[in-house]
KOLLO-711929 format. One record per residue (C-alpha): x, y, z; residue number from 1; residue in one letter. Coordinates in Angstrom, 1 decimal. Example, Ala and Ser with C-alpha at 12.3 -4.5 7.8 and 13.67 -1.06 7.14 Angstrom:
KOLLO-711929
+--------+--------+--------+-----+---------+
!   east !  north !     up ! num ! residuo !
+--------+--------+--------+-----+---------+
!   12.3 !   -4.5 !    7.8 !   1 !       a !
!   13.7 !   -1.1 !    7.1 !   2 !       s !
+--------+--------+--------+-----+---------+
end
This chain:
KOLLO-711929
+--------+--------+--------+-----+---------+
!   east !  north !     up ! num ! residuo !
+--------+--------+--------+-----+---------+
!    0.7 !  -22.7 !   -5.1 !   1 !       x !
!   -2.0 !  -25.2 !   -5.1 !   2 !       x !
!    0.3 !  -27.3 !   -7.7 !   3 !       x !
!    2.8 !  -26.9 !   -4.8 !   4 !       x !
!    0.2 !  -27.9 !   -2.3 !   5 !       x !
!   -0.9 !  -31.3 !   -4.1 !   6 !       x !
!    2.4 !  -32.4 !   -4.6 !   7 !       x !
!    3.4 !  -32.0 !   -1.1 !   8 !       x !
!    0.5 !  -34.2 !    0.2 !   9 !       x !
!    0.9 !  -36.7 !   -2.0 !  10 !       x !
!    4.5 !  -37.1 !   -1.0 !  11 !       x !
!    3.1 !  -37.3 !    2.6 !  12 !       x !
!    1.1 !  -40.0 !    1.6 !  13 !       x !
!    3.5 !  -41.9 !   -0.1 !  14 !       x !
!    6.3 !  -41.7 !    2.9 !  15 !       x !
!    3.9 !  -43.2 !    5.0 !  16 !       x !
!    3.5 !  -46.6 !    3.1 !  17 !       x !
!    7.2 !  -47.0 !    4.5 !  18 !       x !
!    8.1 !  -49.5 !    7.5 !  19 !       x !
!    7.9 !  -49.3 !   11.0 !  20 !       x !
!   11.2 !  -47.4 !   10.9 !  21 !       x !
!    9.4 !  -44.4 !    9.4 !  22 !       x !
!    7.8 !  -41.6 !   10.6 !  23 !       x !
!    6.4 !  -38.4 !    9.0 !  24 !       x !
!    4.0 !  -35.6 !    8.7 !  25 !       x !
!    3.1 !  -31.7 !    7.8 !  26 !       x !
!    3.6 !  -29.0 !    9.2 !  27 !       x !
!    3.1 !  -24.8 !    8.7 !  28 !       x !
!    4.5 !  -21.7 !    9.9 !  29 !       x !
!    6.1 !  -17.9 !    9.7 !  30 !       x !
!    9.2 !  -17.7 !    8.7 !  31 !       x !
!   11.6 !  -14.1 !    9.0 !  32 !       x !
!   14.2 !  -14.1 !    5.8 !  33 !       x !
!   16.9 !  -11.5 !    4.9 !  34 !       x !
!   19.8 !  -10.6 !    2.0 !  35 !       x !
!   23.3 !  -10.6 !    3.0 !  36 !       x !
!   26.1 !   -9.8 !    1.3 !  37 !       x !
!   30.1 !   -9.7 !    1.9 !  38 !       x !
!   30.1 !   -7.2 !   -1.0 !  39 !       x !
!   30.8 !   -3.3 !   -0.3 !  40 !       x !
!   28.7 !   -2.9 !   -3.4 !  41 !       x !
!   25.6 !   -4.0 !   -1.9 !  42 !       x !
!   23.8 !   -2.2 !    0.7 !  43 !       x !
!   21.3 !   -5.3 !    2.6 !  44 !       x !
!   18.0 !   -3.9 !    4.5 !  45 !       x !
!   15.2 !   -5.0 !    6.1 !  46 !       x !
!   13.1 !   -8.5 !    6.8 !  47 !       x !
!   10.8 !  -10.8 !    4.8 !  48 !       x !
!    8.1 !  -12.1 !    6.7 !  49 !       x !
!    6.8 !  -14.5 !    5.2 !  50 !       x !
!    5.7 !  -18.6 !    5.6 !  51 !       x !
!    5.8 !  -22.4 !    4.4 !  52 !       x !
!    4.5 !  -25.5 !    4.6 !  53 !       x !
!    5.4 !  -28.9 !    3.5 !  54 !       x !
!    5.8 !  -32.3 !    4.6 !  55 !       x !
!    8.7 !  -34.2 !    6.5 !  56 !       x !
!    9.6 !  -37.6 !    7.0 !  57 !       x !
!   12.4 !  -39.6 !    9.5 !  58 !       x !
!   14.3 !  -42.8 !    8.8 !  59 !       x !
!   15.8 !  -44.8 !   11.3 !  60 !       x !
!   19.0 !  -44.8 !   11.2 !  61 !       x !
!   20.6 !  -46.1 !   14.7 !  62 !       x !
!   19.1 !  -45.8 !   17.8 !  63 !       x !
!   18.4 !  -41.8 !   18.7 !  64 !       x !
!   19.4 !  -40.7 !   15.3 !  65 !       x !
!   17.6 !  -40.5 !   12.1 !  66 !       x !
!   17.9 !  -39.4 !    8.4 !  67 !       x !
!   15.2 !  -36.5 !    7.8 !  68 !       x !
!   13.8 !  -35.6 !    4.5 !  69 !       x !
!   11.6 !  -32.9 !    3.7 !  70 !       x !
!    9.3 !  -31.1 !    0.8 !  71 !       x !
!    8.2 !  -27.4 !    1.4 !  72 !       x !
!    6.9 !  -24.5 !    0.2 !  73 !       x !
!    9.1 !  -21.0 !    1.4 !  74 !       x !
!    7.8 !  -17.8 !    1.1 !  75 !       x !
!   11.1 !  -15.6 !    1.6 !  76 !       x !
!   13.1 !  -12.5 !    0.6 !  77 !       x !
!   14.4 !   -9.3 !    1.6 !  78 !       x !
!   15.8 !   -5.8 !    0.5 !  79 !       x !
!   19.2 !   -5.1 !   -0.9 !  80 !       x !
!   20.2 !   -1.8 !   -2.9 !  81 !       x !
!   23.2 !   -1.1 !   -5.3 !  82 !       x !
!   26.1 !    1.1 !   -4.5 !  83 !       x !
!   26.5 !    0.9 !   -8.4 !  84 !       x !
!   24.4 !    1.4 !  -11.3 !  85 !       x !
!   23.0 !   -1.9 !  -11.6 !  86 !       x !
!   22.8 !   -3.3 !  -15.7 !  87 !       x !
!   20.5 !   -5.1 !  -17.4 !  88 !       x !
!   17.4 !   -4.6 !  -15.2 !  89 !       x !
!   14.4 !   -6.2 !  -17.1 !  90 !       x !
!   10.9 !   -6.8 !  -15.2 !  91 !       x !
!    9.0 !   -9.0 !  -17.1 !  92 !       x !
!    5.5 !   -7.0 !  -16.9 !  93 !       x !
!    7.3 !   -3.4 !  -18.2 !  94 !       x !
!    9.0 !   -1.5 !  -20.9 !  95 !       x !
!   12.9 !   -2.9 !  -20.4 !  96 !       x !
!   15.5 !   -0.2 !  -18.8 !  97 !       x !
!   18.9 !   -0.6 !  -19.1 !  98 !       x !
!   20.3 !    0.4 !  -16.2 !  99 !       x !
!   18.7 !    0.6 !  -12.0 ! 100 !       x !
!   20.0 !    4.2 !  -10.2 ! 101 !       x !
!   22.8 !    4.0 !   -7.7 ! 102 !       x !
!   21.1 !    3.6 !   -3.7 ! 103 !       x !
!   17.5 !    2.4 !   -4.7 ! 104 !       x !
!   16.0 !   -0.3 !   -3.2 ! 105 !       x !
!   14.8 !   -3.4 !   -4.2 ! 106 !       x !
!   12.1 !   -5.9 !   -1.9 ! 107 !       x !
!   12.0 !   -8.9 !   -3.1 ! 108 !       x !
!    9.2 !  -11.8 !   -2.8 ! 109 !       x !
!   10.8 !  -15.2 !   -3.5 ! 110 !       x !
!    8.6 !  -18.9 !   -3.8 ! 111 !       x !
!   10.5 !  -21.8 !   -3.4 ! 112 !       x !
!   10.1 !  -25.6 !   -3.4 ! 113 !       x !
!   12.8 !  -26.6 !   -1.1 ! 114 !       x !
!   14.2 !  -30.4 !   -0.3 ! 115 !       x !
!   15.7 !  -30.2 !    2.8 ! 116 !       x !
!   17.8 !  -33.5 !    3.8 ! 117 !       x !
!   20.2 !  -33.9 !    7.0 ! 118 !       x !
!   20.8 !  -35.8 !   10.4 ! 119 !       x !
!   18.3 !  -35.4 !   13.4 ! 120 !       x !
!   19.6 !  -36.6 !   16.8 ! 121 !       x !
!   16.8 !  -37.1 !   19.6 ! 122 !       x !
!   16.8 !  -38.0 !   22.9 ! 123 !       x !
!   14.5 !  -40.5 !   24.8 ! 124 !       x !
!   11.0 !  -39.8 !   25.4 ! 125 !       x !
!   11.3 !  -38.0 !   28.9 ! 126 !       x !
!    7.5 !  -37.6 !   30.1 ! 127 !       x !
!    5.2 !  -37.2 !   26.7 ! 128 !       x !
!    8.4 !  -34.8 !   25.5 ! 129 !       x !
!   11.3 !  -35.9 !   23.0 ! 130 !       x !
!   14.0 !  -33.5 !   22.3 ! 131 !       x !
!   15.8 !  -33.7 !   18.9 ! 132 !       x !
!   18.6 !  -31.3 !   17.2 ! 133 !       x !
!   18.8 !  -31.5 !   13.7 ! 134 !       x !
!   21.4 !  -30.4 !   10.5 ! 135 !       x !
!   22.2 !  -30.6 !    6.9 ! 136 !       x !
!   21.3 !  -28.9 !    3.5 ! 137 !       x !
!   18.7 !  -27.2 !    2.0 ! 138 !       x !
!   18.4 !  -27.9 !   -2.5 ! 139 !       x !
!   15.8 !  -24.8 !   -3.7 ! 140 !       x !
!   13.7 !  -24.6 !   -6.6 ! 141 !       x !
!   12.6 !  -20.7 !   -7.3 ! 142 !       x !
!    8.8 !  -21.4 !   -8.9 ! 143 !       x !
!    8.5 !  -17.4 !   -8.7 ! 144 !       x !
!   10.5 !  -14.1 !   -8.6 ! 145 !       x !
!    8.9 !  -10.7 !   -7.8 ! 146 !       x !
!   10.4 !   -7.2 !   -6.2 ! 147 !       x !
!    9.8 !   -3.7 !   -5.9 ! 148 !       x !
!   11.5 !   -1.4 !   -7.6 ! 149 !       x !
!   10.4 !    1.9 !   -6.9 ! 150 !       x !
!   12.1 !    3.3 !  -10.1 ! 151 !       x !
!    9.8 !    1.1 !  -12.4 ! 152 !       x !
!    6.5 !    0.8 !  -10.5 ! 153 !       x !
!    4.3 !    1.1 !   -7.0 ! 154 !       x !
!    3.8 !   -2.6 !   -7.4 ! 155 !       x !
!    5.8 !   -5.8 !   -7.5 ! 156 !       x !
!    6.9 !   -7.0 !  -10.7 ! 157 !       x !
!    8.3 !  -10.2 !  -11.7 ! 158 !       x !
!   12.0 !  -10.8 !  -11.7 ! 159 !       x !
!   12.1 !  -14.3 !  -12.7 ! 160 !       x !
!   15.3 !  -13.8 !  -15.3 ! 161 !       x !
!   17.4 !  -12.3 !  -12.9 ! 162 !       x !
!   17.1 !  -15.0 !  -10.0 ! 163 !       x !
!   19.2 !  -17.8 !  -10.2 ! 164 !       x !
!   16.6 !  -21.3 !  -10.7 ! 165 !       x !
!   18.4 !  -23.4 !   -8.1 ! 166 !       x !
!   19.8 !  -22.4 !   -4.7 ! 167 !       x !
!   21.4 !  -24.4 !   -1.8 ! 168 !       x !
!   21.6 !  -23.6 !    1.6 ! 169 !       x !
!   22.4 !  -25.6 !    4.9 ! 170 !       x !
!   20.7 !  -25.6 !    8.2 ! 171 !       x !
!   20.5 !  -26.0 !   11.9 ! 172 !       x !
!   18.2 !  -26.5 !   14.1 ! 173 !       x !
!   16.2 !  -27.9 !   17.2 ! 174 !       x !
!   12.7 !  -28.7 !   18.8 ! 175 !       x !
!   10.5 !  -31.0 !   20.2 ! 176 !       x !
!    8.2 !  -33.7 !   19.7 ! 177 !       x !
!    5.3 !  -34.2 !   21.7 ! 178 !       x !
!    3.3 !  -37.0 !   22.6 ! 179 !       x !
!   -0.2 !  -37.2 !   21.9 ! 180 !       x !
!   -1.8 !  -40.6 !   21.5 ! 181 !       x !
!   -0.5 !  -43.7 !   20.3 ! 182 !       x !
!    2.1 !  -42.4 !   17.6 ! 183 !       x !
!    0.8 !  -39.1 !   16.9 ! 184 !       x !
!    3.1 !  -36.1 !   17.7 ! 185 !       x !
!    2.9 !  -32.7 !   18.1 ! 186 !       x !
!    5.9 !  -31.3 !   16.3 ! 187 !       x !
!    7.7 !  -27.7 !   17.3 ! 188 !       x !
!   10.9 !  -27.0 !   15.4 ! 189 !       x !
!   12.7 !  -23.5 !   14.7 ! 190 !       x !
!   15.0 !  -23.3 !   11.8 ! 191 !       x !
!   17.8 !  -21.9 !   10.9 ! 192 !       x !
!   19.1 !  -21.8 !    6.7 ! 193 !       x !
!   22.3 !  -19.8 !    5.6 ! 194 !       x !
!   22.8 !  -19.1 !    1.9 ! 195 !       x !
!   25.6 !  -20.9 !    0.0 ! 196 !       x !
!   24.6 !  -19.5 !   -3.5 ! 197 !       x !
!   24.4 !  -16.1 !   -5.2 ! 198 !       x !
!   20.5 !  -16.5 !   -5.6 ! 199 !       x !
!   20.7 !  -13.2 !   -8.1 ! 200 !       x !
!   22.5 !  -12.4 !  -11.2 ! 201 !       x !
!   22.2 !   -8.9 !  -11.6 ! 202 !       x !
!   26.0 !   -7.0 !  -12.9 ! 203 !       x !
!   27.0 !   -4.0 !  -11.2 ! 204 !       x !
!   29.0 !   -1.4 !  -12.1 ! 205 !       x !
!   32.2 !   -1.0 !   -9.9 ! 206 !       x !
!   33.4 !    3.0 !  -10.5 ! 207 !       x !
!   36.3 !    2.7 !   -8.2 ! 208 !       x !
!   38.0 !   -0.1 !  -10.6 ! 209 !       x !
!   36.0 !    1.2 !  -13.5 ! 210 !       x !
!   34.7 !   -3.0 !  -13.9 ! 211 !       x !
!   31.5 !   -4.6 !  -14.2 ! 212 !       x !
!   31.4 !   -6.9 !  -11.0 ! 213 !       x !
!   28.4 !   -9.7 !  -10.0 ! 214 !       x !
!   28.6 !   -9.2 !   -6.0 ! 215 !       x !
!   27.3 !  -12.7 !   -4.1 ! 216 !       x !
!   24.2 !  -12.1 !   -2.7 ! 217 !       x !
!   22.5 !  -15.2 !   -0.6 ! 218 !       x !
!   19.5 !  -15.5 !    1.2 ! 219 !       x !
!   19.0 !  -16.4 !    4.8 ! 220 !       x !
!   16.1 !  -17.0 !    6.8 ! 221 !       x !
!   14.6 !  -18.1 !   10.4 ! 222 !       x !
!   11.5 !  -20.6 !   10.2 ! 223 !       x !
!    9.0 !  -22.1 !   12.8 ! 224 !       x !
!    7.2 !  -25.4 !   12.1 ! 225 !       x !
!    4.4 !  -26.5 !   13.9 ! 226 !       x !
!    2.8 !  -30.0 !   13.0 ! 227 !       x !
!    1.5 !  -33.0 !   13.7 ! 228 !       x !
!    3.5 !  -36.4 !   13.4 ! 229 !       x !
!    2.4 !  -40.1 !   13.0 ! 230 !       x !
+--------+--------+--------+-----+---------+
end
C-alpha cells in the first residue's frame, strides 16, 4: 500500500506541471462493493465495505466539458457461494484441496490500482458551487487477492491465482465542486462502477448437465470521494 501511495502522489504532482487547461487533485473515501452474477450456479451475498484513495486530474476539452483521468487505490469485494462443488481451490498459505463443498461461502477482500478515464460535463459556477456529471471506464489492476473460506480456515487467505490480474468496469456518476479560494476546490463525487469482466476463474461443477462450467462473476461497487482541487 505505501508503494501504491507514492506512486499516486507523484502522479499528482506531475499532472499539475500541465497548462492552464488543467486541473487536479486527491481525494479519499468509503466505498460499499458487491458480487453479481447472472449465473444460477452462483449464490451472491452480502457488502464490502471498504475504501480508496487516489488522485484525479481534468483536461479541457470545450467549454463545460472535460476529459478526466484518474489513479486510485480500491479496497473492494463481496461474498458469493457455489451451487456446485467448486474445483481447483488452492489458497496460497495452506495444504491444496481439490475441491470447495456445495453452499459455502466465500468473502473476498480485493486491492486494486484502478485508471479510471471518461467525460465530465459541468455547469457554470452558480454561487461558490459547480455541478458536474461524469462517465466512462474503469482499467483494474488486482495488487492482492484474499477471502474467507470457512472450510480451509478462520482467517483470510490469499487467493491471488484464482482472480483474474486485470478487470474493466465503466462508471457513472455526479457531484460537486466547491469554491474555496482562488482555484482551490472542495471536491464531492459519488460513484457508481458495474463489472464488465469475470474477475474470478474458479470451475464449477454443473450436476444437472453433468459439465464443468466457469459462471461470470463481476464486481460492482458504490464510492464517495471527498477532496480538495487546485
Amino acid at each position: 500500500m505505501k508503494k501504491s501511495i507514492f506512486l499516486i502522489m507523484l502522479v499528482c504532482l506531475g499532472l499539475n506541471v500541465f497548462s492552464q487547461g488543467f486541473s487536479g487533485g486527491l481525494f479519499f473515501g468509503p466505498t460499499t462493493s458487491w458480487i453479481s452474477s447472472d449465473s444460477r450456479l452462483v449464490n451472491t451475498s452480502r457488502i464490502h465495505l471498504g475504501y480508496n484513495f487516489g488522485a484525479q486530474g481534468d483536461i479541457r476539452i470545450f467549454d463545460n466539458f472535460d476529459l478526466s483521468l484518474g489513479l486510485q487505490f480500491n479496497n473492494i469485494g463481496g461474498s458469493f457461494s457455489f451451487a456446485g462443488a467448486a474445483f481447483d481451490i488452492k489458497p496460497e498459505e495452506f495444504i491444496p484441496i481439490d475441491t470447495f463443498p456445495i453452499g459455502n461461502r466465500m468473502d473476498f477482500n480485493l486491492n486494486y490500482i484502478a485508471v479510471p478515464i471518461g467525460f465530465k460535463g459541468k455547469t457554470n459556477e452558480i454561487g461558490y458551487i459547480t455541478y458536474f456529471l461524469k462517465a466512462g471506464a474503469t482499467p483494474m489492476v488486482n495488487l492482492k487477492a484474499k477471502a474467507d473460506i470457512p472450510f480451509v480456515s478462520d482467517n483470510y487467505v490469499l487467493v491471488n491465482e484464482h482472480v483474474r490480474l486485470l478487470n474493466i468496469g465503466w462508471h457513472i456518476g455526479g457531484g460537486i465542486e466547491y469554491g474555496l479560494t482562488g482555484n482551490t476546490r472542495l471536491l464531492v463525487e459519488v460513484l457508481y462502477t458495474g463489472g464488465l469482466m469475470d474477475f474470478s476463474k474458479f470451475k464449477v461443477f454443473d450436476e444437472s448437465r453433468n459439465a464443468v462450467a466457469e459462471p461470470k462473476t463481476v464486481l460492482n461497487d458504490i464510492h464517495l470521494k471527498i477532496g480538495v482541487l487546485f
